[in-house]
C-alpha positions as CSV (number, residue, x, y, z in Angstrom):
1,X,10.9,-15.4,3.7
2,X,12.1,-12.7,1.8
3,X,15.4,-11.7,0.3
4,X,16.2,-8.0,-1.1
5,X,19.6,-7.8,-3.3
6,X,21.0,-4.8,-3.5
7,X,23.2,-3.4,-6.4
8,X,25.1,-0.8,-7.3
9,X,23.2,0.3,-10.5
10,X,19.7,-0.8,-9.6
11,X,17.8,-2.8,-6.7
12,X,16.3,-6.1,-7.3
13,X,13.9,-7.5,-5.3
14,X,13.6,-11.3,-5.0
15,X,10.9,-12.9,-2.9
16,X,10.8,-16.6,-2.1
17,X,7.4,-17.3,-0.2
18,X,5.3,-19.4,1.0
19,X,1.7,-19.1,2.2
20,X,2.7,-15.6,2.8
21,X,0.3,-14.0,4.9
22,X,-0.4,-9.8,5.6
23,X,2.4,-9.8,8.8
24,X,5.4,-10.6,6.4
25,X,4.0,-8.8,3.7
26,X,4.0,-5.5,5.9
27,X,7.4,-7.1,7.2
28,X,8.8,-6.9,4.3
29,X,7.5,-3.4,3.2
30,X,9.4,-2.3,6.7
31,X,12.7,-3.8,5.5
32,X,12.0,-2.1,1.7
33,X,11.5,1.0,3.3
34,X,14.1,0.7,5.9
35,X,16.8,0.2,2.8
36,X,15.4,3.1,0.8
37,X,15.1,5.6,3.7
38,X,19.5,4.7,4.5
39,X,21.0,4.0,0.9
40,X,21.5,6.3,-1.5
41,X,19.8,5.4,-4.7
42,X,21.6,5.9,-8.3
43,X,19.8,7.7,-10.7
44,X,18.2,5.0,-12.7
45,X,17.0,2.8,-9.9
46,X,13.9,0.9,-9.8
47,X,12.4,-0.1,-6.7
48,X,9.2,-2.5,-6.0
49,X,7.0,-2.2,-3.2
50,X,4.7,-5.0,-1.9
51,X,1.6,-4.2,0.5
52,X,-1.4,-2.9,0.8
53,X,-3.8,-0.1,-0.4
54,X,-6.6,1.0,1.2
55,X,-8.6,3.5,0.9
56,X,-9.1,5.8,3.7
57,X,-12.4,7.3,5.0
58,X,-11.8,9.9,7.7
59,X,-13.7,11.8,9.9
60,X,-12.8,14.5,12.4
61,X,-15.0,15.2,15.7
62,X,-13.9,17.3,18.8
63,X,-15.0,14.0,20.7
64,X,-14.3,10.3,20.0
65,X,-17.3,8.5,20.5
66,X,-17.8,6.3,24.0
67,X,-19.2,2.7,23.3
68,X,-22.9,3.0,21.7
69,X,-22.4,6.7,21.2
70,X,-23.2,8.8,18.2
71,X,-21.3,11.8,17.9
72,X,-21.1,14.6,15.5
73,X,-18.2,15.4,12.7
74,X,-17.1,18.3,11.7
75,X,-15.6,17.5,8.4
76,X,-15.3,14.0,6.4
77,X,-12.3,13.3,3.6
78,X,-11.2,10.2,1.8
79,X,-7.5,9.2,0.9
80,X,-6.0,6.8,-0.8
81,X,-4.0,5.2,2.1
82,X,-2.3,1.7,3.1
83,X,1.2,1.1,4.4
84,X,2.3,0.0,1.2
85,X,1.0,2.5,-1.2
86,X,2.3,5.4,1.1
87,X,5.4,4.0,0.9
88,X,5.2,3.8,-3.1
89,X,4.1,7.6,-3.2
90,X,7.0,8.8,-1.0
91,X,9.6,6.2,-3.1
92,X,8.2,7.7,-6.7
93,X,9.7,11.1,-5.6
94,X,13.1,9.4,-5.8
95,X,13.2,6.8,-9.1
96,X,11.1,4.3,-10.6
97,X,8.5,2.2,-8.4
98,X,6.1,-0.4,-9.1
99,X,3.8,-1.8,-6.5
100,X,2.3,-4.9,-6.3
101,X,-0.7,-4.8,-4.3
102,X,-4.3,-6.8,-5.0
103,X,-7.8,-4.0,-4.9
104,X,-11.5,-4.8,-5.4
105,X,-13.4,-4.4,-8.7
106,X,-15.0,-1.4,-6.9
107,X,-15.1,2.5,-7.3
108,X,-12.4,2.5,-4.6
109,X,-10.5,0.0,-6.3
110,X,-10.2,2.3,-9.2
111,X,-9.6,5.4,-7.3
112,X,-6.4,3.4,-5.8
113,X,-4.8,2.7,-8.7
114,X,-5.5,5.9,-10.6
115,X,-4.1,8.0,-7.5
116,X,-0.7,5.5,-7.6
117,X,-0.5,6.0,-11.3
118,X,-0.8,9.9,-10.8
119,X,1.6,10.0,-8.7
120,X,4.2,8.2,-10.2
121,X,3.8,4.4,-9.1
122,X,3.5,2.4,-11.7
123,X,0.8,-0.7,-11.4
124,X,-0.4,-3.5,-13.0
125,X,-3.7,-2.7,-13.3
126,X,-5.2,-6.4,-14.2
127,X,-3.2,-8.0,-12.3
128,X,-3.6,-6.4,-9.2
129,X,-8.2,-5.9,-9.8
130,X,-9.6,-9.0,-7.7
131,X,-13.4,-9.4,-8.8
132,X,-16.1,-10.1,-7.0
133,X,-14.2,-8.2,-3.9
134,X,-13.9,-5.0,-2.1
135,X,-11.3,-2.9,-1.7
136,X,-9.3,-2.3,1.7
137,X,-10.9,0.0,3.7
138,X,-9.6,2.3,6.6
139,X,-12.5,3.8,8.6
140,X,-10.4,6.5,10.8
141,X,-11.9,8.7,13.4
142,X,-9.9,11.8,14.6
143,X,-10.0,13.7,17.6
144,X,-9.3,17.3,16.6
145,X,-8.1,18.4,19.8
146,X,-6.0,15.9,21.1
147,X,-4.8,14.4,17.4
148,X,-6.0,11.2,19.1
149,X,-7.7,8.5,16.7
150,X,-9.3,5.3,16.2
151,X,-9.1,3.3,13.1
152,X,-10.8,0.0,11.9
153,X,-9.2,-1.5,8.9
154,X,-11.2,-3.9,6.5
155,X,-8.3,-5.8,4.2
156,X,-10.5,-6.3,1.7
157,X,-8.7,-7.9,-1.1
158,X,-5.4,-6.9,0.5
159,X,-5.8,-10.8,1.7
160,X,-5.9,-11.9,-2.0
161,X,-2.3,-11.0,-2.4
162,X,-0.3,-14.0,-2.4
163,X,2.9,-15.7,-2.8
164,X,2.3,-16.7,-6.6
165,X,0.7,-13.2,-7.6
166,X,3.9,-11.2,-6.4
167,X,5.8,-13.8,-8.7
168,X,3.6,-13.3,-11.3
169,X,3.8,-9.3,-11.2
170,X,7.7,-9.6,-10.4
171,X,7.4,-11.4,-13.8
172,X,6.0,-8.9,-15.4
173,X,8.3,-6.0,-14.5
174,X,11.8,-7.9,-14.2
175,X,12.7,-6.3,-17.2
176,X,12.9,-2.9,-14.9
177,X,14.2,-4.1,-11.3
């Protein structure tokens, strides 16, 4: 279950969960979103976004591979990617966002939270670093003549975030939300 409050002067985000699992945590990305894409936000608002980061290895081919077949790719890029962190990025253009979201102890894991950081989301670093785990992964395949594409995600330690870590990182920015 989750409950957003929404004021005048700020937002405040409560969550009240239990055993929450990845489908209400993207469910309640979609309602965050939902409320920033149709209110208008005061100047000094402060938003927090819960959900996942992944990073995002993509390659483009002229054709998707049939079962069992190797095909060749014309060019390869990685993003930093997940339905919550884009969400975060495209919030941080309009006030102050914090996301809670839980990465590996990996070179990905790293390259997540420095591209939030850089682009204006701020994260708890510590908080959010699971050891001994691996990053979400997004292995993405695109078709670059129909825009068509396949896409396996790995969660990674997107399934370490839990009811009692959002309340421990919504403890640690209350003073802003």
């Amino acid at each position: 279950e989750a409950v957003v409050r929404i004021r005048r002067t700020e937002f405040e985000v409560l969550i009240a969960m239990h055993r929450l699992d990845s489908v209400r945590i993207f469910g309640f990305l979609l309602v965050l979103s939902s409320i920033l894409a149709f209110s208008s936000m005061p100047e000094k608002s402060t938003v927090a976004v819960v959900g996942s980061a992944n990073q995002d290895l993509v390659s483009y081919t002229s054709t998707l591979p049939a079962l069992g077949e190797t095909v060749m790719g014309e060019q390869f890029v990685t993003l930093c990617g997940g339905k919550g962190a884009n969400q975060a990025r495209a919030a941080a253009s309009m006030g102050n966002v914090n996301m809670i979201c839980r990465v590996g102890d990996d070179v990905f894991g790293k390259a997540l939270l420095e591209d939030l950081e850089k682009s204006g989301v701020h994260v708890n670093g510590p908080l959010s670093t699971v050891s001994n785990t691996s990053s979400g992964v997004a292995s993405i395949v695109v078709d670059t003549k129909s825009g068509d594409n396949q896409i396996i995600v790995t969660p990674g330690a997107n399934h370490a975030l839990t009811a009692s870590h959002v309340s421990e990182q919504l403890k640690e920015i209350q003073p802003s939300i």
